[in-house]
PDB file of N, CA, C and O in Angstrom:
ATOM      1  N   UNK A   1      76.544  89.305  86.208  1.00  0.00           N
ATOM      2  CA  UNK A   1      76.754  88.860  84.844  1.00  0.00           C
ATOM      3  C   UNK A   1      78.104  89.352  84.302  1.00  0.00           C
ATOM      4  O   UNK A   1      78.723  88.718  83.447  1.00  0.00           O
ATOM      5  N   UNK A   2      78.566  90.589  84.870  1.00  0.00           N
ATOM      6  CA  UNK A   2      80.165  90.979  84.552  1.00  0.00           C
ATOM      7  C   UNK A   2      81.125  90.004  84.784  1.00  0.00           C
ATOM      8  O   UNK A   2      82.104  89.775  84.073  1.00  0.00           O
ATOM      9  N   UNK A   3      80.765  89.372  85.936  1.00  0.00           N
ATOM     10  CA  UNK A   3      81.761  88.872  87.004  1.00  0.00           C
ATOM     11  C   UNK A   3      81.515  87.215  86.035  1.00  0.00           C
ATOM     12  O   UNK A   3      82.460  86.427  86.005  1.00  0.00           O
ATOM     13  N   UNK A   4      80.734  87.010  85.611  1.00  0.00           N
ATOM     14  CA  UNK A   4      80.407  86.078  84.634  1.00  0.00           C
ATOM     15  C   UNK A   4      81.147  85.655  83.425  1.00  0.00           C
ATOM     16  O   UNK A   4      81.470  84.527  83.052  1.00  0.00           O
ATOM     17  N   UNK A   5      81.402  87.171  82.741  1.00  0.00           N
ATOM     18  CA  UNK A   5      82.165  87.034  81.541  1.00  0.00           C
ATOM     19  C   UNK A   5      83.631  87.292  81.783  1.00  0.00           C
ATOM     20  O   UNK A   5      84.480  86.947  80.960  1.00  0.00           O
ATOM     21  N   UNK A   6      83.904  87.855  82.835  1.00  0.00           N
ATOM     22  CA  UNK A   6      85.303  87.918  83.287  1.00  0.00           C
ATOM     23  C   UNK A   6      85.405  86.543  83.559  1.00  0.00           C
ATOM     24  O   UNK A   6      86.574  86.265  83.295  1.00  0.00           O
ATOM     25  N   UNK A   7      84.971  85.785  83.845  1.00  0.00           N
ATOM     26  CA  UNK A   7      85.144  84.248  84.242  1.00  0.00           C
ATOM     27  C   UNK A   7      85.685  83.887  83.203  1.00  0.00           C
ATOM     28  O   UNK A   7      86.904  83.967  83.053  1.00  0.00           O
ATOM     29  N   UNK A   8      84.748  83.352  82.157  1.00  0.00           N
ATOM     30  CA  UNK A   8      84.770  82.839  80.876  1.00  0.00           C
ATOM     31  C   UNK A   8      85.784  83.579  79.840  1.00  0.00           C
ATOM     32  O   UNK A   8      86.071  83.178  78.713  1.00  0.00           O
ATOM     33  N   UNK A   9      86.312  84.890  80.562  1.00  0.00           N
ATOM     34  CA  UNK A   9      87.087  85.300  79.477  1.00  0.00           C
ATOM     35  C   UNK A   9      88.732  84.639  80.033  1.00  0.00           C
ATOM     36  O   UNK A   9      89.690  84.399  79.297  1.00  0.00           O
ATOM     37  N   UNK A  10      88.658  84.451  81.601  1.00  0.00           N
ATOM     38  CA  UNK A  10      90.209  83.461  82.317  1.00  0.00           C
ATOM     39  C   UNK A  10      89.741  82.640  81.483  1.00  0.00           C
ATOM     40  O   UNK A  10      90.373  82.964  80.478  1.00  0.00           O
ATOM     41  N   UNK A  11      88.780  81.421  81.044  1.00  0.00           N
ATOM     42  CA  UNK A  11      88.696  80.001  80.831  1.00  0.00           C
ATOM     43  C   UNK A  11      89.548  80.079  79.629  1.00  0.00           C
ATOM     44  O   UNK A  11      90.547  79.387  79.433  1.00  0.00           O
ATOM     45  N   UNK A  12      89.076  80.966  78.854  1.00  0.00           N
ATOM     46  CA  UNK A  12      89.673  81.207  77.654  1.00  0.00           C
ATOM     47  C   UNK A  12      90.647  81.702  77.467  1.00  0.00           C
ATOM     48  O   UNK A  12      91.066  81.301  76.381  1.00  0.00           O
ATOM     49  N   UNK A  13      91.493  82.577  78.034  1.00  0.00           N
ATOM     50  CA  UNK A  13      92.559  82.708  78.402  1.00  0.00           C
ATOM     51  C   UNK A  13      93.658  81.697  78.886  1.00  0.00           C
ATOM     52  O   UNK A  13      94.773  81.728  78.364  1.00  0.00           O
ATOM     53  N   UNK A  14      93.377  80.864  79.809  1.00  0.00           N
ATOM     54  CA  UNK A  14      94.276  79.871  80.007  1.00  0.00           C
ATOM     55  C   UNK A  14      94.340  78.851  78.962  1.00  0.00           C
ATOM     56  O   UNK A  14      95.299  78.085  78.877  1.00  0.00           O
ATOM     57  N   UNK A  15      93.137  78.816  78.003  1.00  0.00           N
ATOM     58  CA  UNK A  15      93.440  77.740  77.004  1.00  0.00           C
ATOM     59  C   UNK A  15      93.906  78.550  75.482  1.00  0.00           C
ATOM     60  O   UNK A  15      93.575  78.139  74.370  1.00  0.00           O
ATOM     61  N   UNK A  16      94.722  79.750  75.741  1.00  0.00           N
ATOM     62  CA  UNK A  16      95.242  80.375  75.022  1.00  0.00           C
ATOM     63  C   UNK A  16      94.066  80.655  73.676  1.00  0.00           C
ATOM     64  O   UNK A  16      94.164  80.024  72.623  1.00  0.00           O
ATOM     65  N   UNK A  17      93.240  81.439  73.859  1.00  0.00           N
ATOM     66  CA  UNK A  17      91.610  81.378  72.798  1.00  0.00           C
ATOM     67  C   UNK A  17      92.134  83.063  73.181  1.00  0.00           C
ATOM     68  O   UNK A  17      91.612  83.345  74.259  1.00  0.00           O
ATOM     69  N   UNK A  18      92.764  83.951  72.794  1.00  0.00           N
ATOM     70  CA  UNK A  18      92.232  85.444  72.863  1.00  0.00           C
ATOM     71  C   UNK A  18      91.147  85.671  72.394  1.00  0.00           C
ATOM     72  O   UNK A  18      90.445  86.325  73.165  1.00  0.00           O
ATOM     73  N   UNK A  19      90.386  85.259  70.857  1.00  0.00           N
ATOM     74  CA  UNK A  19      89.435  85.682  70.165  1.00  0.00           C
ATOM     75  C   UNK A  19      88.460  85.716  71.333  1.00  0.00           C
ATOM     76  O   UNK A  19      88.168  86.727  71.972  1.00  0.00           O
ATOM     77  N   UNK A  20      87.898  84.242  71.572  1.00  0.00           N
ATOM     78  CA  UNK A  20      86.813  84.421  72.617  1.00  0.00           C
ATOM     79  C   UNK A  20      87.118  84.637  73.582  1.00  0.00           C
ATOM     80  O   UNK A  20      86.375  84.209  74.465  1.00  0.00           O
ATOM     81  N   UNK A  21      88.192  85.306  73.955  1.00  0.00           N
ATOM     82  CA  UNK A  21      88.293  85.978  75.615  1.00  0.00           C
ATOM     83  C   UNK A  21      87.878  87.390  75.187  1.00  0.00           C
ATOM     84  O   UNK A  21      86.814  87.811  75.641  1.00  0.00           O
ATOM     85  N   UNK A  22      88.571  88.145  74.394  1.00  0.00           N
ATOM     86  CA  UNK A  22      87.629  89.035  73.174  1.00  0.00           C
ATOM     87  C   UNK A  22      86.292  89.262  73.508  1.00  0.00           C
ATOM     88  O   UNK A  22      85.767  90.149  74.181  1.00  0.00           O
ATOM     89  N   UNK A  23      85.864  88.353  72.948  1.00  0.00           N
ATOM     90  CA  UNK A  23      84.490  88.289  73.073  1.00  0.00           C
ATOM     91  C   UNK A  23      83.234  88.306  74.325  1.00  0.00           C
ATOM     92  O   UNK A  23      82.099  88.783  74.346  1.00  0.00           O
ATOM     93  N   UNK A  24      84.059  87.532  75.331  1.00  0.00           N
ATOM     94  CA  UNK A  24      83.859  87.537  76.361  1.00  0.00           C
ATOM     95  C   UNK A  24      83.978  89.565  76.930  1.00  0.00           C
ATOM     96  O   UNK A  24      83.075  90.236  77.429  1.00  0.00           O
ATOM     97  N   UNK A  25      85.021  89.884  76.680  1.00  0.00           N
ATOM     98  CA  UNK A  25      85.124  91.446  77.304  1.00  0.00           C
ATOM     99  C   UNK A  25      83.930  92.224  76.232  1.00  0.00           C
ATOM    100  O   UNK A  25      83.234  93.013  76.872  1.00  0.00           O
ATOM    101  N   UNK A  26      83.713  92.178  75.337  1.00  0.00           N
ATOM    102  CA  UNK A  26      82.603  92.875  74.523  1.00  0.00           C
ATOM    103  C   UNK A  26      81.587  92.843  75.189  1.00  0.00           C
ATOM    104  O   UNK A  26      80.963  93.876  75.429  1.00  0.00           O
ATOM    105  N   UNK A  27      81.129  91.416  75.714  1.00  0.00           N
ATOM    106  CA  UNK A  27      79.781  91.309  76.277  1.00  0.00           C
ATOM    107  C   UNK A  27      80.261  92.373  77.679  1.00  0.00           C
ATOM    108  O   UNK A  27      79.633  93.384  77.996  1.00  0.00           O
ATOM    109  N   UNK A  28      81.374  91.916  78.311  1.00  0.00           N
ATOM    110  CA  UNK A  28      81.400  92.851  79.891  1.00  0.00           C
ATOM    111  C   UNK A  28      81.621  94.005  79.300  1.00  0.00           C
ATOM    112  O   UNK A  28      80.467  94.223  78.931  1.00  0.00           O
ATOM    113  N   UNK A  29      82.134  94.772  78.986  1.00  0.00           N
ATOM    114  CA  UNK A  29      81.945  95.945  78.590  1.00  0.00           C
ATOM    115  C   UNK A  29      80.405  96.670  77.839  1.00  0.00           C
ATOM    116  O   UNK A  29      80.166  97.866  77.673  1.00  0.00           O
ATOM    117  N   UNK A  30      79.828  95.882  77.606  1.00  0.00           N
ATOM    118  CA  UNK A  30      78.551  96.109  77.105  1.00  0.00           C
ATOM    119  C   UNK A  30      77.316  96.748  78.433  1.00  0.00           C
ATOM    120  O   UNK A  30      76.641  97.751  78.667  1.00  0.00           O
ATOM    121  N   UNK A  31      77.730  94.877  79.239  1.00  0.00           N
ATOM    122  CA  UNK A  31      76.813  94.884  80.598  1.00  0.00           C
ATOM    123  C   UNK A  31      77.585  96.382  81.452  1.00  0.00           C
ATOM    124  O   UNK A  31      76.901  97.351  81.783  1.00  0.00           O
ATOM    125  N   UNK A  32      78.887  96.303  81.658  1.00  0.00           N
ATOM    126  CA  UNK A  32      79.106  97.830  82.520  1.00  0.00           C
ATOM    127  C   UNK A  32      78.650  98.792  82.131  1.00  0.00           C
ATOM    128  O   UNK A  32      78.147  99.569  82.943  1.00  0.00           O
ATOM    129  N   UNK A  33      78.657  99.182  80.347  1.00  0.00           N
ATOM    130  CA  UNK A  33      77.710 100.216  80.286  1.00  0.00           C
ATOM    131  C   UNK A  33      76.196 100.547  80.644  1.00  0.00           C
ATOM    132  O   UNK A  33      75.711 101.671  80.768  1.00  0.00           O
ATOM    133  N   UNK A  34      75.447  99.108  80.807  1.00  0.00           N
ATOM    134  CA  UNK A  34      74.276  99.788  81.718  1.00  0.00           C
ATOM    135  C   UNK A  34      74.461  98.974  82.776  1.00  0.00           C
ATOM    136  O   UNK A  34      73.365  98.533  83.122  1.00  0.00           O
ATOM    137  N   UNK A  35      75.319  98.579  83.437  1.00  0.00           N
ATOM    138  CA  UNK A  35      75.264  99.002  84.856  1.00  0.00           C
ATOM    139  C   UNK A  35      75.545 100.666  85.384  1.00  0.00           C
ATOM    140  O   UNK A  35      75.247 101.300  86.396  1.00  0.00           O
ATOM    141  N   UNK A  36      76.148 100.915  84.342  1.00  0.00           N
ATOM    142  CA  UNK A  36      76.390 102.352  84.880  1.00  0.00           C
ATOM    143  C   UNK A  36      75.552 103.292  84.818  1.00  0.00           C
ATOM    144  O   UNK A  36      75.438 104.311  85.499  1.00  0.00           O
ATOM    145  N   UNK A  37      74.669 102.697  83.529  1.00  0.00           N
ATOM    146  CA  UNK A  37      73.381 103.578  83.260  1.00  0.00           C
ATOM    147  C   UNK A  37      72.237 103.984  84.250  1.00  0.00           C
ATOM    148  O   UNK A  37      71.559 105.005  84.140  1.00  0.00           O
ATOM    149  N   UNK A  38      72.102 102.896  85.380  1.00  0.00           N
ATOM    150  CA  UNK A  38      71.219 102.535  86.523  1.00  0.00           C
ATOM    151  C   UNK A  38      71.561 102.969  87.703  1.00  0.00           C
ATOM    152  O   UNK A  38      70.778 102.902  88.650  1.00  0.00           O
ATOM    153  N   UNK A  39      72.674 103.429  87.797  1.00  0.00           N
ATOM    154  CA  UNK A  39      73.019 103.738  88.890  1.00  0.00           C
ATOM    155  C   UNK A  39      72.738 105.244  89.409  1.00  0.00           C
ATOM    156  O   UNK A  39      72.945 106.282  88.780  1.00  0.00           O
ATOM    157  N   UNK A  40      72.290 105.124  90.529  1.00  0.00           N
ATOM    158  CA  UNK A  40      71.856 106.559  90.905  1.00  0.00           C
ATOM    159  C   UNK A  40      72.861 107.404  91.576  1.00  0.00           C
ATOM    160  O   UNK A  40      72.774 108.628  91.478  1.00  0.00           O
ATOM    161  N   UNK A  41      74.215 106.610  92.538  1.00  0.00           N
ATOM    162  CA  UNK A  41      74.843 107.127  93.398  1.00  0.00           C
ATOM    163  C   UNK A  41      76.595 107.611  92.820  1.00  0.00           C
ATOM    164  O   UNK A  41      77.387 106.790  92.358  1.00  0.00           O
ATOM    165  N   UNK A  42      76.861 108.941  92.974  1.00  0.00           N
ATOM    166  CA  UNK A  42      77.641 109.368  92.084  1.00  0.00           C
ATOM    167  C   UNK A  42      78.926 108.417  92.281  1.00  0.00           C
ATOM    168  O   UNK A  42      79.463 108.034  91.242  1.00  0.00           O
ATOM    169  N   UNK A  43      79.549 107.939  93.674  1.00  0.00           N
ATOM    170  CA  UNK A  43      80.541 107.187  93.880  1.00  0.00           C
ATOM    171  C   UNK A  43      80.544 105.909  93.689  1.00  0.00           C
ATOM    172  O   UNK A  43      81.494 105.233  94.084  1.00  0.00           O
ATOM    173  N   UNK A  44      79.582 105.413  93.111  1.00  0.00           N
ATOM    174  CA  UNK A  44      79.290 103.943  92.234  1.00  0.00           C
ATOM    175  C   UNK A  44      79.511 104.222  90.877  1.00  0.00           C
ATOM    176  O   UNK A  44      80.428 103.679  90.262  1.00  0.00           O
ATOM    177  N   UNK A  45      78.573 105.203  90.249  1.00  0.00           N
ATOM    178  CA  UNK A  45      79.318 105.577  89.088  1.00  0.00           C
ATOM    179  C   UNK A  45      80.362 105.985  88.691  1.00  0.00           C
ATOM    180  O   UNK A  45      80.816 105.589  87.617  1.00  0.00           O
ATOM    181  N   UNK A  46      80.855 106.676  89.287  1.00  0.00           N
ATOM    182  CA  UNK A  46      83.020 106.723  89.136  1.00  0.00           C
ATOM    183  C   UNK A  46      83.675 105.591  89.225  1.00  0.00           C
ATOM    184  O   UNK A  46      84.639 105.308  88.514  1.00  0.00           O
ATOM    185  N   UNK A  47      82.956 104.503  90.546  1.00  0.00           N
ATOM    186  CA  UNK A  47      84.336 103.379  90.618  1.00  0.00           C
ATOM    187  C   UNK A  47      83.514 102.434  89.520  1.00  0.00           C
ATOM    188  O   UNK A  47      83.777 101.251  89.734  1.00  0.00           O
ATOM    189  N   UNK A  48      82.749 102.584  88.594  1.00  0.00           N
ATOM    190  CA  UNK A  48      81.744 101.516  87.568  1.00  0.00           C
ATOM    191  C   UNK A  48      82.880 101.651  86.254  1.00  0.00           C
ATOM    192  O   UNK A  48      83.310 100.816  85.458  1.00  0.00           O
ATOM    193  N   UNK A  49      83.214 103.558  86.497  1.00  0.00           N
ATOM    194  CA  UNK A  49      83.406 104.105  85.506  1.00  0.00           C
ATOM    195  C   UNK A  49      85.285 103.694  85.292  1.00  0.00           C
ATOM    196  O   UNK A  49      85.808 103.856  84.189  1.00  0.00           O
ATOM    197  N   UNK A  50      85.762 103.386  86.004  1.00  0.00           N
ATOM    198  CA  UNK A  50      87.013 103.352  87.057  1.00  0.00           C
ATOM    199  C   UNK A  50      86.972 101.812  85.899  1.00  0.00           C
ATOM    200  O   UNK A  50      87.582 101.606  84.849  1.00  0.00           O
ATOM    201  N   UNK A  51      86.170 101.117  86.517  1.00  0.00           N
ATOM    202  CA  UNK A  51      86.282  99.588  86.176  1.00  0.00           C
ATOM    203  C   UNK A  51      86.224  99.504  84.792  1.00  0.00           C
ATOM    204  O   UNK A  51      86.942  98.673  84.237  1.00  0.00           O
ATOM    205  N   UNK A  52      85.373 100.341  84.029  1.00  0.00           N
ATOM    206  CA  UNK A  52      85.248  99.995  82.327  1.00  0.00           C
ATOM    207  C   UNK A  52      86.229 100.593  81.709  1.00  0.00           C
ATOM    208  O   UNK A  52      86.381 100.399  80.503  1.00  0.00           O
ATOM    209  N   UNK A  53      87.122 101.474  82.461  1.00  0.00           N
ATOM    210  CA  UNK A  53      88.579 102.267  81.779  1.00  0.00           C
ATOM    211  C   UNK A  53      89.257 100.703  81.750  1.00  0.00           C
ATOM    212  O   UNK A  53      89.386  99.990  80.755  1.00  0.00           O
ATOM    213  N   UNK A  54      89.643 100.399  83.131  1.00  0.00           N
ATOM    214  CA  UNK A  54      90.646  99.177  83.199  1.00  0.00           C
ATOM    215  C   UNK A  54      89.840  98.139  82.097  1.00  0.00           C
ATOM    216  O   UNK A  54      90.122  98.094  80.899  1.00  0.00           O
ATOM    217  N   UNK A  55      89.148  97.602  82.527  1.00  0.00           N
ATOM    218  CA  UNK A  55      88.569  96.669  81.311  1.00  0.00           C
ATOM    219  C   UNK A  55      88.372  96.775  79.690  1.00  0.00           C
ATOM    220  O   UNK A  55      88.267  95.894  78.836  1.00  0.00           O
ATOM    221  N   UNK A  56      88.365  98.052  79.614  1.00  0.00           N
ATOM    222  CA  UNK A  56      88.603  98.548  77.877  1.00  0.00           C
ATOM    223  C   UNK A  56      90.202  98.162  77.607  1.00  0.00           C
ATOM    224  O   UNK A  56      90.618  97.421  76.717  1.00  0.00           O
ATOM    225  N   UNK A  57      90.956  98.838  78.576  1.00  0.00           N
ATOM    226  CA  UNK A  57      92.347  98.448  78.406  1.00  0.00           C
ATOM    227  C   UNK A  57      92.640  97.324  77.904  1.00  0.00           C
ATOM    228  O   UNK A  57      93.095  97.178  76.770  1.00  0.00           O
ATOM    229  N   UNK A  58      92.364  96.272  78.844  1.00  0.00           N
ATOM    230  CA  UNK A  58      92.243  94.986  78.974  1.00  0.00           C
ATOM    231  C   UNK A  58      91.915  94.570  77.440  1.00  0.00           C
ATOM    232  O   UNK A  58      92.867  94.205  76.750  1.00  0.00           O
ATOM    233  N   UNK A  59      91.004  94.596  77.042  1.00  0.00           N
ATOM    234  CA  UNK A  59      90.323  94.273  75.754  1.00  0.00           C
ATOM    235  C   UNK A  59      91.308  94.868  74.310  1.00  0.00           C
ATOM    236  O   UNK A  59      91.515  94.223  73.283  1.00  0.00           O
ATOM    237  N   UNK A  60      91.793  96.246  74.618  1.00  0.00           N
ATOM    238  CA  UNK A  60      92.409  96.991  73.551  1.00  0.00           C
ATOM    239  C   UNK A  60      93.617  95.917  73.378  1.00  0.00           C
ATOM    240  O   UNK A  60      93.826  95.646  72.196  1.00  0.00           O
ATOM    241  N   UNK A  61      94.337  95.345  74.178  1.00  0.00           N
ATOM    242  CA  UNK A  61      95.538  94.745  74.610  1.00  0.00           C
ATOM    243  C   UNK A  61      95.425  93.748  73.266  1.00  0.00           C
ATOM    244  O   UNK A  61      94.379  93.385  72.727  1.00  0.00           O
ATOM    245  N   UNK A  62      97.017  93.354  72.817  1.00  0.00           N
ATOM    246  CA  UNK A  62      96.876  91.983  71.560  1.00  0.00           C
ATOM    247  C   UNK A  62      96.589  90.591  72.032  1.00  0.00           C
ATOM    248  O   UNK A  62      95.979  89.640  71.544  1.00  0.00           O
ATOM    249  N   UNK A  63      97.254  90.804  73.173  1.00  0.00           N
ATOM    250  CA  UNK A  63      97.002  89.480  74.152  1.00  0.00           C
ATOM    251  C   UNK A  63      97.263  89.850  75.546  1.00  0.00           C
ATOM    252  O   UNK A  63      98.259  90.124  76.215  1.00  0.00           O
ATOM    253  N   UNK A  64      95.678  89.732  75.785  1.00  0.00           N
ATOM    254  CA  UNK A  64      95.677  90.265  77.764  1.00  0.00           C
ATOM    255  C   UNK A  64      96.016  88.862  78.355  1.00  0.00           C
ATOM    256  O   UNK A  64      95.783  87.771  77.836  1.00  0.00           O
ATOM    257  N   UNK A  65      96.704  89.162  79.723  1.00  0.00           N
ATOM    258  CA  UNK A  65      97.541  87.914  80.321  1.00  0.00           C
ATOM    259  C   UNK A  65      96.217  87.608  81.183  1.00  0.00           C
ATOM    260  O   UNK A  65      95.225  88.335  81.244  1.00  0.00           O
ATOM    261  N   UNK A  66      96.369  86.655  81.689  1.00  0.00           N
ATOM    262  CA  UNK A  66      95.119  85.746  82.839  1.00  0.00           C
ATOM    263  C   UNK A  66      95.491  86.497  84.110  1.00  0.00           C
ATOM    264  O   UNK A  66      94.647  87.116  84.759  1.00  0.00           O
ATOM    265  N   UNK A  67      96.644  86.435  84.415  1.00  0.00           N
ATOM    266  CA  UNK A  67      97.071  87.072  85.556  1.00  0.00           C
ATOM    267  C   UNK A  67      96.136  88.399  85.994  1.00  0.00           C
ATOM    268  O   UNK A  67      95.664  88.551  87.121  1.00  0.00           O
ATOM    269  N   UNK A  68      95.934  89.508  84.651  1.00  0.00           N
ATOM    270  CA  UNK A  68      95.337  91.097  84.657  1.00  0.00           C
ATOM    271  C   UNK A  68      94.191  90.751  84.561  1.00  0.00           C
ATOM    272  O   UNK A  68      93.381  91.648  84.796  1.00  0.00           O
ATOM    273  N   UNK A  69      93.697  89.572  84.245  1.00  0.00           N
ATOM    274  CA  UNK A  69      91.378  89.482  84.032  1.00  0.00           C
ATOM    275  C   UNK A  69      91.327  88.851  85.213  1.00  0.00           C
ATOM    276  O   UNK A  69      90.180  88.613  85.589  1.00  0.00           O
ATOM    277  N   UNK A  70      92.706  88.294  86.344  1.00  0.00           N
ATOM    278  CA  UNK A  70      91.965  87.572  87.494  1.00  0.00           C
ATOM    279  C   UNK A  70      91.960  89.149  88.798  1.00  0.00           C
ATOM    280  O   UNK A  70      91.162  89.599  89.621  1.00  0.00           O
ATOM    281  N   UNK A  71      93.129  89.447  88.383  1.00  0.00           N
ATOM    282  CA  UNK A  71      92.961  91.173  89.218  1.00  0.00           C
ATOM    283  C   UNK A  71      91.711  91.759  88.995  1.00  0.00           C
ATOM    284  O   UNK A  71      91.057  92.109  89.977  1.00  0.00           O
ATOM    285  N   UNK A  72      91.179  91.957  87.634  1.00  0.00           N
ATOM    286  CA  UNK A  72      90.492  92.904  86.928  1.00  0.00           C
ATOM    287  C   UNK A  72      89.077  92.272  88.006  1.00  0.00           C
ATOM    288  O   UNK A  72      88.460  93.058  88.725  1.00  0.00           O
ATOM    289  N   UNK A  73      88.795  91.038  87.959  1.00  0.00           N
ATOM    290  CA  UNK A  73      87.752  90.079  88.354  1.00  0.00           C
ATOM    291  C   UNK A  73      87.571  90.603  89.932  1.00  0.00           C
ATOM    292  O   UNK A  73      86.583  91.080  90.491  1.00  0.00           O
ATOM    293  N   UNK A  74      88.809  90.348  90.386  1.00  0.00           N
ATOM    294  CA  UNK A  74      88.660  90.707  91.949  1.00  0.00           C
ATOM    295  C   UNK A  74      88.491  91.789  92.571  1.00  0.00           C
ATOM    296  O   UNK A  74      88.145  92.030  93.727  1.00  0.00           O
ATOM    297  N   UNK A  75      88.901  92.739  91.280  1.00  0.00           N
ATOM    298  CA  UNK A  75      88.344  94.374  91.873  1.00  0.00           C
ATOM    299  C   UNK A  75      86.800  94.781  91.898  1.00  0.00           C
ATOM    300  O   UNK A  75      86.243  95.672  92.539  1.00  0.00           O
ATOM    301  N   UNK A  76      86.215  93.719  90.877  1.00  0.00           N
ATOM    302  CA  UNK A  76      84.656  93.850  90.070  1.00  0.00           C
ATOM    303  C   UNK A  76      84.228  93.468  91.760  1.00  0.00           C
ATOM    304  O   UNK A  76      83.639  94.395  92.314  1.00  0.00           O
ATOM    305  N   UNK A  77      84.402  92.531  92.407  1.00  0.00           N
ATOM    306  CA  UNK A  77      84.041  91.761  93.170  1.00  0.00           C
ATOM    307  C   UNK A  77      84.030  92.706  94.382  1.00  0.00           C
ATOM    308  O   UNK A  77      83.042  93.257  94.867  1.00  0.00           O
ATOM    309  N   UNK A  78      85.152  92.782  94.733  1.00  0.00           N
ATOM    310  CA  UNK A  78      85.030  94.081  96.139  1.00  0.00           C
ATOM    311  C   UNK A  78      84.664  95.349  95.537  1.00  0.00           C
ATOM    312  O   UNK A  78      85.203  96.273  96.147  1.00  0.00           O
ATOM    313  N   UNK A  79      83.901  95.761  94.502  1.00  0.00           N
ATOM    314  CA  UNK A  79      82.969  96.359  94.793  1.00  0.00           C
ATOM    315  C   UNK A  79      81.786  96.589  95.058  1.00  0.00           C
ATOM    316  O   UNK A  79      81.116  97.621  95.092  1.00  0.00           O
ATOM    317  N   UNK A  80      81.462  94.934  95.349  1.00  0.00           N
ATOM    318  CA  UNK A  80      79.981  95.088  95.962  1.00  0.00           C
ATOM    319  C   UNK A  80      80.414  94.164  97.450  1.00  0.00           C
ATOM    320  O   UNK A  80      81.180  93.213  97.297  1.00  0.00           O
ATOM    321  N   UNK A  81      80.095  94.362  98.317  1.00  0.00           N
ATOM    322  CA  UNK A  81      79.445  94.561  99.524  1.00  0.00           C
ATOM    323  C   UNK A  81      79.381  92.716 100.437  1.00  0.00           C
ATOM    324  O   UNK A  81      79.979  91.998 101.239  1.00  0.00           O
ATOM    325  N   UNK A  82      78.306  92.784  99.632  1.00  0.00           N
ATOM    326  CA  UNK A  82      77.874  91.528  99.884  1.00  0.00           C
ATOM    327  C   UNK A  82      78.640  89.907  99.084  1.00  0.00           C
ATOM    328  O   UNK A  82      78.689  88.788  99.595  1.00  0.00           O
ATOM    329  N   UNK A  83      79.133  90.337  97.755  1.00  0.00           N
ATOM    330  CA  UNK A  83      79.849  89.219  97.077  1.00  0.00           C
ATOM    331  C   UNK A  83      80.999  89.334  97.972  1.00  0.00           C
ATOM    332  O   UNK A  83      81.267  88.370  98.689  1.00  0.00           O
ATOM    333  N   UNK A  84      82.024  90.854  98.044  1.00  0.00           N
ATOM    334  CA  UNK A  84      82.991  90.574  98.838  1.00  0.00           C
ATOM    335  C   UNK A  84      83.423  89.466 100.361  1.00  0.00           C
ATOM    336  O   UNK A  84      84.318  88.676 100.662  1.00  0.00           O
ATOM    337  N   UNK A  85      82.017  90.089 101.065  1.00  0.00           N
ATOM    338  CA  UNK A  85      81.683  89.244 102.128  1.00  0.00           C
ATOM    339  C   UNK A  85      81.666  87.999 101.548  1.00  0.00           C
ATOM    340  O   UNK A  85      82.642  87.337 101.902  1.00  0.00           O
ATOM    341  N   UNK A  86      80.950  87.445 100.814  1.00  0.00           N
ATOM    342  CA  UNK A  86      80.593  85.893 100.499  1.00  0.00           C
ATOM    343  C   UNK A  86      81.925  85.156 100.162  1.00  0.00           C
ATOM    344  O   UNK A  86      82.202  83.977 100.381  1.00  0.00           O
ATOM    345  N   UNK A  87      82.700  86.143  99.567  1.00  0.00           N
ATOM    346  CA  UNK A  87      83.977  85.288  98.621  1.00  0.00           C
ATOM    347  C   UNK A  87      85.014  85.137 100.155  1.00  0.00           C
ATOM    348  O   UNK A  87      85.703  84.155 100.432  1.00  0.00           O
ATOM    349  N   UNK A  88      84.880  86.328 100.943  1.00  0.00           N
ATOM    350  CA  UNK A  88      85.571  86.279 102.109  1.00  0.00           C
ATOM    351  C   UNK A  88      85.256  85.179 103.373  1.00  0.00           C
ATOM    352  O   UNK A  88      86.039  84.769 104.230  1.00  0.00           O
ATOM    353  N   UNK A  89      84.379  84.981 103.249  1.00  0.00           N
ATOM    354  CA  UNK A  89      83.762  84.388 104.512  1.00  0.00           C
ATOM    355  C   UNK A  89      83.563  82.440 103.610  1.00  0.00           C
ATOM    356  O   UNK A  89      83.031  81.592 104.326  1.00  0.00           O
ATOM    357  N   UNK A  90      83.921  82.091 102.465  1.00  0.00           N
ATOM    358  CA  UNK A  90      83.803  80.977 101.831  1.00  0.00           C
ATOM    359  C   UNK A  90      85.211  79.926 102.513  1.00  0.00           C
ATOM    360  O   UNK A  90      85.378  78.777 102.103  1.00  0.00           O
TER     361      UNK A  90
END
């Protein structure tokens, strides 16, 4: 669902909408905080924790570029396992 609103926050981004790209990072920043909440393993929670620094950034910004939410997107992504594989092997 992160990887969701990072989506929708490029859509909006390329059609020059900061507000709802905005909005879009509120909700991901919301969902990372309990993803992080759930997590049991300390080196998931650092790189969770890793990801909601960069993504607050992102959000603090007056106007975040598409270029930094498609990075931001692809780091979300290789950190799991199995999406990495999927996006790799597509």
């Amino acid at each position: 669902m992160i990887a969701n609103e990072l989506n929708r926050a490029g859509a909006w981004l390329e059609k020059s909408d900061v507000d709802e790209a905005k909005r879009c990072y509120e909700r991901a920043l919301e969902l990372t905080g309990l993803t992080i909440g759930l997590q049991t393993e300390p080196g998931r929670i650092r790189e969770l924790a890793r990801f909601n620094e960069v993504l607050a950034g992102l959000y603090a910004e007056a106007s975040p570029r598409f270029e930094d939410n498609a990075l931001l997107l692809n780091a979300l992504i290789m950190l799991d396992r199995g999406s990495y594989a999927a996006l790799n092997n597509a």
